[in-house]
PASEBA-1860 file (N, C-alpha, C; in nm, 3 decimals):
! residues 294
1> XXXXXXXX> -6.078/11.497/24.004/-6.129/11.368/23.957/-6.069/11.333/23.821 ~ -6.014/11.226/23.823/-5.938/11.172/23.672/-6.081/11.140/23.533 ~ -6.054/11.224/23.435/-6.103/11.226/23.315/-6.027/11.155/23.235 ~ -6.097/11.079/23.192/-6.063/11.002/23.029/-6.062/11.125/22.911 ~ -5.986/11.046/22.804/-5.965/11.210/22.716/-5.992/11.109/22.608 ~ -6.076/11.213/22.509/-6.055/11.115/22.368/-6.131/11.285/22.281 ~ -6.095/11.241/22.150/-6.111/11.367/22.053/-6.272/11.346/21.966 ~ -6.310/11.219/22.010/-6.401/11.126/21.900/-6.506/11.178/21.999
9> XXXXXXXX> -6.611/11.247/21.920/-6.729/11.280/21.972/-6.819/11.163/22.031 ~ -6.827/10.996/21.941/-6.899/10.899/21.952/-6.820/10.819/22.129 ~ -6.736/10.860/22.140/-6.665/10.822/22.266/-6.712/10.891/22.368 ~ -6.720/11.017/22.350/-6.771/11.117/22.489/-6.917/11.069/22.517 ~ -6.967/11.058/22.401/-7.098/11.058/22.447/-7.140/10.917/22.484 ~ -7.053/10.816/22.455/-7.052/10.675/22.489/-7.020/10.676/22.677 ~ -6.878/10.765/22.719/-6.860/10.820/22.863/-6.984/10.832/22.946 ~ -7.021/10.923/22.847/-7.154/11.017/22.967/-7.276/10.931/23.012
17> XXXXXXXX> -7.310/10.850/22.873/-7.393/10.730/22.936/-7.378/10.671/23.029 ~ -7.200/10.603/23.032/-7.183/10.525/23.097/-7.192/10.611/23.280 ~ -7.191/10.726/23.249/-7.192/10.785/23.410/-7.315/10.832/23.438 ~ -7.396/10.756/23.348/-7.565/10.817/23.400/-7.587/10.993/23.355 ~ -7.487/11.024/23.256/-7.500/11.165/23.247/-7.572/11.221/23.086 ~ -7.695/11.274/23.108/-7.754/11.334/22.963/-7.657/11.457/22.908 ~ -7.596/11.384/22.802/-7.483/11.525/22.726/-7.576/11.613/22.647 ~ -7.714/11.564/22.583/-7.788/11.653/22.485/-7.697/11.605/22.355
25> XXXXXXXX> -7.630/11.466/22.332/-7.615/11.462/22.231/-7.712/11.342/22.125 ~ -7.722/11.404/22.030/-7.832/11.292/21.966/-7.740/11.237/21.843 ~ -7.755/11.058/21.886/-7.680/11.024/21.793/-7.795/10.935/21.694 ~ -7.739/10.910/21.512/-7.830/10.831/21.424/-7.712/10.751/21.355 ~ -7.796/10.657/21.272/-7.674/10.598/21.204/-7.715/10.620/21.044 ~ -7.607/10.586/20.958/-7.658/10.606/20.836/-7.560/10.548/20.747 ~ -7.532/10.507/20.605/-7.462/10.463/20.508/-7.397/10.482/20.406 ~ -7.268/10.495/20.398/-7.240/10.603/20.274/-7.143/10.477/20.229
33> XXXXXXXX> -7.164/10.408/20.067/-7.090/10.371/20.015/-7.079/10.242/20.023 ~ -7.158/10.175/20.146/-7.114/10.050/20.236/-7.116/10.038/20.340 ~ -7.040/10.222/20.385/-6.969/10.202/20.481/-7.064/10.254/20.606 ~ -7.065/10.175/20.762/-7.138/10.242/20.848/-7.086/10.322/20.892 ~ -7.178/10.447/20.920/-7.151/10.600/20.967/-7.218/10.605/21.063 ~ -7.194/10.647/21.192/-7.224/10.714/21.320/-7.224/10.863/21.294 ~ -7.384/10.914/21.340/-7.365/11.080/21.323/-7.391/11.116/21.439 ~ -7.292/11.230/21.510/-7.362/11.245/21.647/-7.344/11.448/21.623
41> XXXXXXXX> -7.480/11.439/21.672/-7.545/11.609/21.645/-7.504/11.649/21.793 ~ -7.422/11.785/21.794/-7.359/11.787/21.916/-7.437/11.937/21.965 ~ -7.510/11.968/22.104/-7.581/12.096/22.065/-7.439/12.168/22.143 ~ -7.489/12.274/22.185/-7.395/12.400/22.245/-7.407/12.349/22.382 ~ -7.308/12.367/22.507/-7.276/12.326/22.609/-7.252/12.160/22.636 ~ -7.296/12.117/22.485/-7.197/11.994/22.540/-7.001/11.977/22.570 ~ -6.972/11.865/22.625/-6.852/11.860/22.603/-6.748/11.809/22.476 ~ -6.775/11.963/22.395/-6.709/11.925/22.260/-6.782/12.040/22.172
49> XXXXXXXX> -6.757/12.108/22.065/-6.747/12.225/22.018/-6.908/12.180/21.949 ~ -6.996/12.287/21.915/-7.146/12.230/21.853/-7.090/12.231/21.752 ~ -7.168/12.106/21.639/-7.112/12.084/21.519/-7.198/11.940/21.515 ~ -7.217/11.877/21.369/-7.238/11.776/21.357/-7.094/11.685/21.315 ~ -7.100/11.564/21.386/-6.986/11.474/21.380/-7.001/11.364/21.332 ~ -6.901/11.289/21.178/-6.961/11.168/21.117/-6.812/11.097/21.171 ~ -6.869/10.950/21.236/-6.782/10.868/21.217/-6.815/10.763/21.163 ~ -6.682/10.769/21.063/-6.688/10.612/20.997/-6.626/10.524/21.019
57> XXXXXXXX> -6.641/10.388/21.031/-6.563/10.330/21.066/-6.509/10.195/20.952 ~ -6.385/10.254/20.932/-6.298/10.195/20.791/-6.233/10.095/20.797 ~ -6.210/10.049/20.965/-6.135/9.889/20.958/-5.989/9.915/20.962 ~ -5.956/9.773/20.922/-5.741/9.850/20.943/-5.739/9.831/20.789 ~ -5.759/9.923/20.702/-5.747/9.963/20.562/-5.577/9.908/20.491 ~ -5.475/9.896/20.625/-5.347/9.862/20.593/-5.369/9.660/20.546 ~ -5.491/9.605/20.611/-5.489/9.480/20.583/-5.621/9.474/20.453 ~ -5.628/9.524/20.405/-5.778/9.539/20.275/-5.743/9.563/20.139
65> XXXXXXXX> -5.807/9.480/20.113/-5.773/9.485/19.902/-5.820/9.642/19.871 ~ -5.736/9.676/19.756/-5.794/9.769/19.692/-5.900/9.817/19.688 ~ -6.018/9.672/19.628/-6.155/9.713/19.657/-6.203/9.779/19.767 ~ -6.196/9.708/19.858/-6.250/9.783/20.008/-6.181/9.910/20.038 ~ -6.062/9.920/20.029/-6.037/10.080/19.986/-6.034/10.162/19.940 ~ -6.048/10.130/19.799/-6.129/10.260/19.742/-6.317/10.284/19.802 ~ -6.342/10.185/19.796/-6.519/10.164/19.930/-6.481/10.263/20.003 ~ -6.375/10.244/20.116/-6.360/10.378/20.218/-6.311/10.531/20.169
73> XXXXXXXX> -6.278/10.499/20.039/-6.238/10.659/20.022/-6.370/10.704/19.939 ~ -6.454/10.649/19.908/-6.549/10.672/19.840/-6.648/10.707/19.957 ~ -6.650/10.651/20.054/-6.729/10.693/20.147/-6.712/10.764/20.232 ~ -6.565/10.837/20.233/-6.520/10.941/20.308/-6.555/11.059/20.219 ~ -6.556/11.067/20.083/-6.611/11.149/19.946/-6.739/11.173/19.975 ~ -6.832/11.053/20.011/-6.937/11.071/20.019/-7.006/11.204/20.165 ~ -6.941/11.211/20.242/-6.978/11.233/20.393/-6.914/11.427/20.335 ~ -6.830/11.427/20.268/-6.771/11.550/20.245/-6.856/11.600/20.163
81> XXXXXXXX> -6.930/11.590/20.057/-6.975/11.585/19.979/-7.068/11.688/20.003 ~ -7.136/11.551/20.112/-7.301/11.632/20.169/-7.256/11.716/20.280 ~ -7.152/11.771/20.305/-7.102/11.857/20.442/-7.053/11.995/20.360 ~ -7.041/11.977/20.244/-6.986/12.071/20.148/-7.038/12.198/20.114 ~ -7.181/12.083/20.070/-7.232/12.110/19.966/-7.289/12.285/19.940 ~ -7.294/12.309/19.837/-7.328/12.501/19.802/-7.206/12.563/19.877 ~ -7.092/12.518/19.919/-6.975/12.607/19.978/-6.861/12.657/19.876 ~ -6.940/12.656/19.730/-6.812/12.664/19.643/-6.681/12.585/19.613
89> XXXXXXXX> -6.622/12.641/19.490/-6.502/12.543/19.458/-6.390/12.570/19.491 ~ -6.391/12.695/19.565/-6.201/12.707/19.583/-6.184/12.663/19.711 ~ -6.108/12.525/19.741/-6.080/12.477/19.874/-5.939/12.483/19.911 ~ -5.910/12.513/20.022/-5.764/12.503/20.071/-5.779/12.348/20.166 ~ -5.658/12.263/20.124/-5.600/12.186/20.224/-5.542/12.208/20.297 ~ -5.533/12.181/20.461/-5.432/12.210/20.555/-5.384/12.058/20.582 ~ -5.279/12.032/20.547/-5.239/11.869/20.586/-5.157/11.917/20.776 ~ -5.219/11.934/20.915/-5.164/11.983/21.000/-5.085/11.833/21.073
97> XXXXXXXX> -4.993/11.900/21.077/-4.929/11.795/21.192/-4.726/11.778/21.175 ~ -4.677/11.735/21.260/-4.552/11.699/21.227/-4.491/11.565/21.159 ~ -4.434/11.562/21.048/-4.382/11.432/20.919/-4.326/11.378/20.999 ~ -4.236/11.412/21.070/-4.077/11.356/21.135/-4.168/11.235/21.268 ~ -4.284/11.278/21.319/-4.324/11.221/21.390/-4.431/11.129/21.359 ~ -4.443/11.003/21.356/-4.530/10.900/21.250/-4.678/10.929/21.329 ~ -4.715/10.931/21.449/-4.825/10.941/21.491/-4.916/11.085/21.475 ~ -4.819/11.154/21.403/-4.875/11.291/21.426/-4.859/11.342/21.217
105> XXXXXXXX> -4.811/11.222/21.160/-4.810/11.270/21.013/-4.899/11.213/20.910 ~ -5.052/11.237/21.015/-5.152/11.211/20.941/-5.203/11.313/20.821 ~ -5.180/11.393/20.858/-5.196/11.552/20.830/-5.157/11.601/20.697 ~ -5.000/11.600/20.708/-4.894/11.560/20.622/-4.909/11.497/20.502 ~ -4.902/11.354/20.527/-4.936/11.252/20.444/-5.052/11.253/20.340 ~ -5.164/11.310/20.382/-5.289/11.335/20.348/-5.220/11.457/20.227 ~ -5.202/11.553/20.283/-5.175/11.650/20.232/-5.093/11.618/20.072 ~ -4.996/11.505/20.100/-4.889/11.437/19.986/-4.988/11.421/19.907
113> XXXXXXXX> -5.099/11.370/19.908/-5.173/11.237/19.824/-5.263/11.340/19.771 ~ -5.329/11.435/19.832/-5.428/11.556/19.744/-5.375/11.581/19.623 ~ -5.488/11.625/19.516/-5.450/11.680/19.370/-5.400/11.802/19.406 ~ -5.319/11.907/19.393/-5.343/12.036/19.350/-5.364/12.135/19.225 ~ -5.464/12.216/19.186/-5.512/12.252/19.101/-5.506/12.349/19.109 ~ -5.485/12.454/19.213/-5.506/12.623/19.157/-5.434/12.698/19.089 ~ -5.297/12.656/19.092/-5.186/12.688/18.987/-5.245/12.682/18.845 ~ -5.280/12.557/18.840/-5.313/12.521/18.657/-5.419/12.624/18.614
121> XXXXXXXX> -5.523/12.648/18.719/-5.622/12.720/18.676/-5.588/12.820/18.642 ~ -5.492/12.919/18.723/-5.439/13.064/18.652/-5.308/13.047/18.566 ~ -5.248/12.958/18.566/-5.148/12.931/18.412/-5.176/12.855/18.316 ~ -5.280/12.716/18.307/-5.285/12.724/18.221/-5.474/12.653/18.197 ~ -5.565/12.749/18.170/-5.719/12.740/18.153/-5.764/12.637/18.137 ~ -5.705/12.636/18.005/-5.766/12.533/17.864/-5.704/12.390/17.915 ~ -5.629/12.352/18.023/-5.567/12.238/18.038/-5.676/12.185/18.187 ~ -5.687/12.361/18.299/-5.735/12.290/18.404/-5.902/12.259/18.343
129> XXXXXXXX> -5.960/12.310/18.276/-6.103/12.323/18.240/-6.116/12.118/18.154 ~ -6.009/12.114/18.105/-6.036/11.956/18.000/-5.992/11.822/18.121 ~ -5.908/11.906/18.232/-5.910/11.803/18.362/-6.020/11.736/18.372 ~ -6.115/11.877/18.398/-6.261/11.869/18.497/-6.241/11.820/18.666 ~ -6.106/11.908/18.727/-6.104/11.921/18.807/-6.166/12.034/18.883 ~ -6.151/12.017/19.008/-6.164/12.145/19.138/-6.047/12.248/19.162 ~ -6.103/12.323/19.199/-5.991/12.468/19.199/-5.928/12.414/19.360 ~ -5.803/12.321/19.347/-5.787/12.318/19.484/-5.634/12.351/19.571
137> XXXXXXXX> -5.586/12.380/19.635/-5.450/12.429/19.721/-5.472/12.326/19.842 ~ -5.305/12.329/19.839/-5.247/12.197/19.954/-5.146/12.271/20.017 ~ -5.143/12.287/20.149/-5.030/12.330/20.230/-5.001/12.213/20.348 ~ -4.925/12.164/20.360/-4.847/12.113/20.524/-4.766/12.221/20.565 ~ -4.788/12.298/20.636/-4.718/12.393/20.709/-4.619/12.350/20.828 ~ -4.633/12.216/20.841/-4.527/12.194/21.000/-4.613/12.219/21.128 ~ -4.541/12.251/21.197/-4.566/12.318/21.376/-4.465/12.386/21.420 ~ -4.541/12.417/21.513/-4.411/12.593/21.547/-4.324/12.546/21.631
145> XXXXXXXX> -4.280/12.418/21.636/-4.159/12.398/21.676/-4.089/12.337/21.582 ~ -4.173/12.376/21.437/-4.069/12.390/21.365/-4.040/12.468/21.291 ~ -4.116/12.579/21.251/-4.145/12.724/21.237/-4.144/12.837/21.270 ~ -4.190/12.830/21.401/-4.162/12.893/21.518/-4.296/12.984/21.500 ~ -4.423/12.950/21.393/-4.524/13.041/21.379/-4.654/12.957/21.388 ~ -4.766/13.012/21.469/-4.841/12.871/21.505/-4.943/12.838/21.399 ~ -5.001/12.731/21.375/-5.043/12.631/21.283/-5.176/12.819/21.226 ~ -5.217/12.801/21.315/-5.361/12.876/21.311/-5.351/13.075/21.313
153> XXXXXXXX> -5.177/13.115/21.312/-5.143/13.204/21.198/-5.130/13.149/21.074 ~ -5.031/13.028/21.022/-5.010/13.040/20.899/-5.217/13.015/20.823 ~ -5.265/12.922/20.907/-5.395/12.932/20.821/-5.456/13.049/20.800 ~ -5.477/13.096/20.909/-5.561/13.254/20.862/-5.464/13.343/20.772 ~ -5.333/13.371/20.744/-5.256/13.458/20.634/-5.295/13.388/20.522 ~ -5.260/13.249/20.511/-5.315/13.197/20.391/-5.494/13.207/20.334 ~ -5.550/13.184/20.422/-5.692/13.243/20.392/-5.732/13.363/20.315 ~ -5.692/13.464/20.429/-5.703/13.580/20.394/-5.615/13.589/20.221
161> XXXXXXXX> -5.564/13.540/20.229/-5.430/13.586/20.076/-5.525/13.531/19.973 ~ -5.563/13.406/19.976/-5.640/13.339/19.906/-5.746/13.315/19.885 ~ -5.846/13.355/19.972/-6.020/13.402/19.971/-6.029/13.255/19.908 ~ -5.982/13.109/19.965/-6.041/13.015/19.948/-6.243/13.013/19.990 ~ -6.335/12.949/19.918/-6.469/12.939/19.996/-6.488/12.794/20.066 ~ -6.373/12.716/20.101/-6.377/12.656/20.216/-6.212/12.565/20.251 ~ -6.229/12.567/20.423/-6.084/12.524/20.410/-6.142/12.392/20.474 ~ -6.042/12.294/20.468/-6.039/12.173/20.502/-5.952/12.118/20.575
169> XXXXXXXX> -5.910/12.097/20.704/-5.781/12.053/20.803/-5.821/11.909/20.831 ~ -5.678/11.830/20.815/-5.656/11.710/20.832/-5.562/11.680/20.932 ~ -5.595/11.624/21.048/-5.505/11.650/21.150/-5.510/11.471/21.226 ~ -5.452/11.460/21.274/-5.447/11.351/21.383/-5.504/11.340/21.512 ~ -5.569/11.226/21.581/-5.661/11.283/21.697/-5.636/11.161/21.801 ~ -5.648/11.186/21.910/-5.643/11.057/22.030/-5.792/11.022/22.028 ~ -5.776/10.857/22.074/-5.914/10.770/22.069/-5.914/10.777/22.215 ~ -6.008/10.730/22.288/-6.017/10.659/22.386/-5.993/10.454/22.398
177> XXXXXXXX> -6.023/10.422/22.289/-6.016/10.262/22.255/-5.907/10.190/22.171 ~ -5.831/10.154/22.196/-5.720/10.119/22.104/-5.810/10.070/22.010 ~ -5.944/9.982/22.007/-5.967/9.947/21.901/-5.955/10.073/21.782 ~ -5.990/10.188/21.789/-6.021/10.293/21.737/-5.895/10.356/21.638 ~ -5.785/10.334/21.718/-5.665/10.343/21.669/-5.641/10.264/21.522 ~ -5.674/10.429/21.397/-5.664/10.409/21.282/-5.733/10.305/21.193 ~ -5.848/10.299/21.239/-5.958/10.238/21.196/-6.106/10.351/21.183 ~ -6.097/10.466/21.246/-6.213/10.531/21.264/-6.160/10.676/21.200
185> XXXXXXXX> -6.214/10.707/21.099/-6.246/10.863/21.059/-6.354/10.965/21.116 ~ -6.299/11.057/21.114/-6.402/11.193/21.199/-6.438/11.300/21.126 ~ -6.503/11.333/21.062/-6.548/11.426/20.967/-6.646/11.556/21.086 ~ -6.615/11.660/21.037/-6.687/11.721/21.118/-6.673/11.874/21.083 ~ -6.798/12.006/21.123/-6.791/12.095/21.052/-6.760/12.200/21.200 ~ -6.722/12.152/21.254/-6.693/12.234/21.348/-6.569/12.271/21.443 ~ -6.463/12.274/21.297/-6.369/12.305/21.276/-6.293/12.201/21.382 ~ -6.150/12.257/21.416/-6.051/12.223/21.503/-5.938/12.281/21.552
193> XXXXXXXX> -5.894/12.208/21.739/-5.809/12.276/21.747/-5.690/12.159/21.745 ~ -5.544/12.228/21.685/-5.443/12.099/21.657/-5.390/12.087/21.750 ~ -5.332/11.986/21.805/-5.247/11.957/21.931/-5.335/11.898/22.060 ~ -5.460/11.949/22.028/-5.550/11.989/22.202/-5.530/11.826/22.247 ~ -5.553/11.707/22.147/-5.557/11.568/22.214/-5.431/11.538/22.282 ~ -5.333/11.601/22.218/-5.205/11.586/22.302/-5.165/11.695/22.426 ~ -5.262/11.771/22.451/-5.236/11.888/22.563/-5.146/11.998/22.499 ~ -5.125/12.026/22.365/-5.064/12.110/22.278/-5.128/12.165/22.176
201> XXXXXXXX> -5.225/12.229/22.224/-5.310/12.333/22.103/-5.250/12.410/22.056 ~ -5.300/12.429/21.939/-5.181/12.534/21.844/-5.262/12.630/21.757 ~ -5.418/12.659/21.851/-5.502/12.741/21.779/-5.606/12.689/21.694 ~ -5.723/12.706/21.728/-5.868/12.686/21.694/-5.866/12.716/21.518 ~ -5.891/12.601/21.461/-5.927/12.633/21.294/-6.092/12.626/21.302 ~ -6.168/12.717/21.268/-6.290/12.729/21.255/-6.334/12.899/21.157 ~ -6.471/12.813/21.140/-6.520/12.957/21.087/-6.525/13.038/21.166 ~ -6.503/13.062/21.313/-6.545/13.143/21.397/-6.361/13.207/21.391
209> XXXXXXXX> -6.300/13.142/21.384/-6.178/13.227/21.304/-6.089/13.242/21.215 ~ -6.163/13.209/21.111/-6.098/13.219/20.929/-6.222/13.251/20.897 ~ -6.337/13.284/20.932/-6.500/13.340/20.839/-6.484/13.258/20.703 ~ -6.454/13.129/20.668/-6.552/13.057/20.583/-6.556/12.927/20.658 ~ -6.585/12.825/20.602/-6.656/12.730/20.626/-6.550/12.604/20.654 ~ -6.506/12.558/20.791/-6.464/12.461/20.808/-6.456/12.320/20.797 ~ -6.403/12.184/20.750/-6.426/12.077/20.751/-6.332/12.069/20.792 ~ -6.355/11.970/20.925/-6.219/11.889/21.003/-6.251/11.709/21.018
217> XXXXXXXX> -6.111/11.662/20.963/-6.102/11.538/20.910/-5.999/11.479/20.987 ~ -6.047/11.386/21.084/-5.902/11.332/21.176/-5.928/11.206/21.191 ~ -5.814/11.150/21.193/-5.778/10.974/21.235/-5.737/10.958/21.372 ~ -5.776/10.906/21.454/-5.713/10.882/21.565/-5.576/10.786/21.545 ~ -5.475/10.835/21.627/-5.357/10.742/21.603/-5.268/10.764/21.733 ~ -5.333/10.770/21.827/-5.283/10.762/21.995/-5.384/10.792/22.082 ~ -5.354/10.671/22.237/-5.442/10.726/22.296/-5.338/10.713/22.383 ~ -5.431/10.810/22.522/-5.394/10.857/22.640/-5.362/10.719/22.688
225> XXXXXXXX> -5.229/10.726/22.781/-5.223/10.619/22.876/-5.310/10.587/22.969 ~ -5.349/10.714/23.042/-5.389/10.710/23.216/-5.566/10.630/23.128 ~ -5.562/10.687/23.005/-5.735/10.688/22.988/-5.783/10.543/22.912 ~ -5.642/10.499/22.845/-5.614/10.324/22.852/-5.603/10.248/22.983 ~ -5.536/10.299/23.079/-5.493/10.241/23.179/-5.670/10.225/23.307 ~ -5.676/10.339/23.245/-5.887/10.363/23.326/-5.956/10.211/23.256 ~ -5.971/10.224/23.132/-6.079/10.143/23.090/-5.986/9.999/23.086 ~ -5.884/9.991/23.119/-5.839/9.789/23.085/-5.842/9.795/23.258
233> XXXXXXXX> -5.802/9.891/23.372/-5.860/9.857/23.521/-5.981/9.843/23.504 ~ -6.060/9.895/23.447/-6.216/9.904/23.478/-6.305/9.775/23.427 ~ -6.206/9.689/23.319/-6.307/9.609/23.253/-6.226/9.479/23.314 ~ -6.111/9.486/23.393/-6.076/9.366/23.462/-6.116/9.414/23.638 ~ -6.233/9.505/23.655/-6.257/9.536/23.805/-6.112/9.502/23.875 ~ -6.049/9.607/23.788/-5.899/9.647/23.894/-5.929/9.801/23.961 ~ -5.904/9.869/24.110/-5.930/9.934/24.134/-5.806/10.024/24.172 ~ -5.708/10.069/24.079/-5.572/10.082/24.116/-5.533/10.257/24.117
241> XXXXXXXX> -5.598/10.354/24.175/-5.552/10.436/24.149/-5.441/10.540/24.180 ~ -5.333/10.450/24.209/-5.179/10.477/24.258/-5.109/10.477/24.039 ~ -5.172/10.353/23.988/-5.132/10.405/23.856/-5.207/10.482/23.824 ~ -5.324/10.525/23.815/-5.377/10.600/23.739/-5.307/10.711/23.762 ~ -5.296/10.774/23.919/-5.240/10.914/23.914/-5.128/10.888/23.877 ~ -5.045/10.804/23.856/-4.903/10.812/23.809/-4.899/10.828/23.670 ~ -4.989/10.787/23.571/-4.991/10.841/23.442/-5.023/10.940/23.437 ~ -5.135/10.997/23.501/-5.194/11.106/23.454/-5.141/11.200/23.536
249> XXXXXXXX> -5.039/11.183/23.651/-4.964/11.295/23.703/-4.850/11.290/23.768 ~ -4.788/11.210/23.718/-4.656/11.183/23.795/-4.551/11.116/23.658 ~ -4.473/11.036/23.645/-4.386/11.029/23.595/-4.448/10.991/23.442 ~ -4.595/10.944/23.440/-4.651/10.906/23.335/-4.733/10.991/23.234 ~ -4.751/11.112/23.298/-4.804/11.209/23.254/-4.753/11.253/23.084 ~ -4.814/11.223/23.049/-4.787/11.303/22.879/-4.763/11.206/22.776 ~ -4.797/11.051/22.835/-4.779/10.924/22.768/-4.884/10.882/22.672 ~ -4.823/10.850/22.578/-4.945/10.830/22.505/-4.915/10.692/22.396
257> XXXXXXXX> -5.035/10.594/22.354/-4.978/10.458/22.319/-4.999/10.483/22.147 ~ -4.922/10.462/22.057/-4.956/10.434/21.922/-4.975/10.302/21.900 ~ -4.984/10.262/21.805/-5.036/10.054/21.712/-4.864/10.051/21.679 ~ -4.834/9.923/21.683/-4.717/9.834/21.608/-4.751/9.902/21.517 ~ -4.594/9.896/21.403/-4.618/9.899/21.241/-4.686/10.040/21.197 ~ -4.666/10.130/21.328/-4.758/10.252/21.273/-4.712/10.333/21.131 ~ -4.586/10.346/21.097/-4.517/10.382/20.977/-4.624/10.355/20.870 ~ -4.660/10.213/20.874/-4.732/10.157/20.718/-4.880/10.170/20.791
265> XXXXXXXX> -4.901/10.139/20.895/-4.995/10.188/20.874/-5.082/10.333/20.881 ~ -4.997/10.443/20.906/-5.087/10.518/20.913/-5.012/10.598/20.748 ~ -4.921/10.529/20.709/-4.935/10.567/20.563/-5.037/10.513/20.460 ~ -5.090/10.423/20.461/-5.201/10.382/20.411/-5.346/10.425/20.464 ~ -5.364/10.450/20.603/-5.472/10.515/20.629/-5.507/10.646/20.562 ~ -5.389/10.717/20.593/-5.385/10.876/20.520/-5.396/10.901/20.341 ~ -5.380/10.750/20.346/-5.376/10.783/20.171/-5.535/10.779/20.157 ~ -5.624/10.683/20.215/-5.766/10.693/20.168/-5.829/10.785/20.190
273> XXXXXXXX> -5.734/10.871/20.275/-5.813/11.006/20.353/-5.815/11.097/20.218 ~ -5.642/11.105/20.173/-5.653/11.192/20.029/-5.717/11.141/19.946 ~ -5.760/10.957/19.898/-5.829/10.971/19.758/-5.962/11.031/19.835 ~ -6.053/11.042/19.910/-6.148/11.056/19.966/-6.180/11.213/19.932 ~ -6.098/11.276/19.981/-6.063/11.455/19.893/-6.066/11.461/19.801 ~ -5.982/11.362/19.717/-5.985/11.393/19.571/-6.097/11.374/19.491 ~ -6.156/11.225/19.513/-6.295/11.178/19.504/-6.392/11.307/19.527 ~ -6.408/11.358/19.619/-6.456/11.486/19.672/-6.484/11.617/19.596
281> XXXXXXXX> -6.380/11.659/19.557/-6.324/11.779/19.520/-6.301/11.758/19.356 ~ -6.261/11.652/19.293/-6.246/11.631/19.145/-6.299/11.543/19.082 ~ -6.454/11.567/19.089/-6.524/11.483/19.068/-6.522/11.392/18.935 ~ -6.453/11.509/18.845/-6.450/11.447/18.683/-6.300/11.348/18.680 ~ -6.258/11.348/18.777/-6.112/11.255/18.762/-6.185/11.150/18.823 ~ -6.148/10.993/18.741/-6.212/10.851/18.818/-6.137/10.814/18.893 ~ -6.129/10.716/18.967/-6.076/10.694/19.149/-5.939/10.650/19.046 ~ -5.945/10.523/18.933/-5.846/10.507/18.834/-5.677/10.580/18.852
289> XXXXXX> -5.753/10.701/18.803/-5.687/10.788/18.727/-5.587/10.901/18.800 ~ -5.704/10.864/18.966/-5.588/10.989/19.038/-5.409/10.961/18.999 ~ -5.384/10.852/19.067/-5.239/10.845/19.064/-5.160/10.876/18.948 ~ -5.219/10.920/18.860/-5.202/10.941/18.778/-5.180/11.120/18.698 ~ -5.235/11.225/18.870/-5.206/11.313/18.823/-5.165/11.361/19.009 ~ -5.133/11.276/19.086/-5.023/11.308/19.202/-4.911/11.401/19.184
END
């Protein structure tokens, strides 16, 4: 039976309704900044890892004044904040994903725009202490096809080396709704695996394997064809499933749609993702001032 695929917890459980099916997920809404947040509390045996999941939804941030974007990075600060909180100050960034590929250098990008601070702290004290920054580390590691070592070794060596007390992965994720496409953030503590929306997992980031405390932060910026091609048959009562199996198993298989203009825009999405970290993590630096120590 053909499944729709999407990475966004608020989508699955939007699915299951629609098939008359109780997932056990309980969703609320709530406000951080402005901005509306969808929380959906996910228990164990649903479809999707247990964890609580915030989505926000930020708009196309590539068409928004300043104001309204710093609003969304302030309210992506905000959601981290309270997901954080008592987990200590030494955080590792994982910016995961491939640069060379625009739909997949959410990760990346994010990763560009973070402060890094743990250097200063052990060379030079008296400089990181008058910051009034966070003790923080940034890695983009690539993918093992371009490394040849998978995403979720280099995190756990780096862990282990660094006894960070929490890591943070920023990765890229498939929607089910084009609307969704780079308009919706996913905050969530129940870690991640990279690749899985594209049928290319590259190893589970979670506390259940790095033993501290996960935050996973993704933008959707592709969706499935066959699972586009499901919902625009379904909402024009087209009943065609000669394409469907042809996307989802024949010459169409592994297709997947990005937005026009994705270059700028998912370089501007990813940037609110980093002031949102930084906001986060360096609390004594004003939203002002970051660019100022990039």
């Amino acid at each position: 039976m053909f499944q729709k695929y999407t990475d966004i917890a608020m989508e699955l459980h939007e699915m299951s309704l629609q098939g008359g099916f109780d997932d056990g997920i309980k969703i609320s809404k709530t406000d951080f900044a402005g901005v509306e947040v969808s929380v959906a509390d996910v228990p164990s045996g649903a479809n999707k890892p247990k964890g609580v999941y915030y989505t926000l939804d930020v708009g196309r941030v590539w068409e928004q004044s300043l104001k309204l974007r710093r609003q969304r990075s302030e309210a992506i600060a905000g959601v981290i904040k309270l997901m954080t909180r008592g987990a200590g100050d030494e955080v590792l960034i994982v910016g995961i994903g491939n640069r060379n590929i625009t739909p997949d250098s959410v990760g990346p990008l994010t990763a560009d725009g973070v402060i890094a601070t743990r250097h200063i702290r052990s060379q030079r004290p008296e400089l990181y202490h008058s910051m009034g920054c966070g003790n923080v580390a940034v890695i983009a590691p690539g993918v093992m096809g371009q490394t040849g070592i998978g995403i979720g070794e280099v995190v756990r060596g780096i862990v282990k080396s660094l006894r960070p007390s929490l890591v943070v992965a920023v990765d890229a994720l498939a929607a089910r709704r084009l609307s969704r496409l780079c308009t919706t953030v996913q905050i969530s503590d129940a870690g991640i695996a990279p690749g899985s929306g594209v049928g290319n997992s590259r190893g589970e980031i979670s506390y259940q394997t790095l033993g501290v405390p996960v935050v996973a932060i993704g933008m959707p910026t592709v969706v499935d064809a066959a699972t586009l091609a499901a919902d625009l048959t379904g909402e024009l009562h087209i009943d065609d499933r000669a394409l469907l199996d042809a996307l989802k198993y024949g010459s169409g298989n592994g297709l997947f749609v990005s937005p026009k203009d994705s270059d700028v825009i998912i370089r501007d999405a990813s940037r609110i993702i980093a002031d949102g970290i930084n906001l986060a993590f360096h609390k004594n630096i004003p939203y002002e001032e970051i660019n100022e120590y990039r």
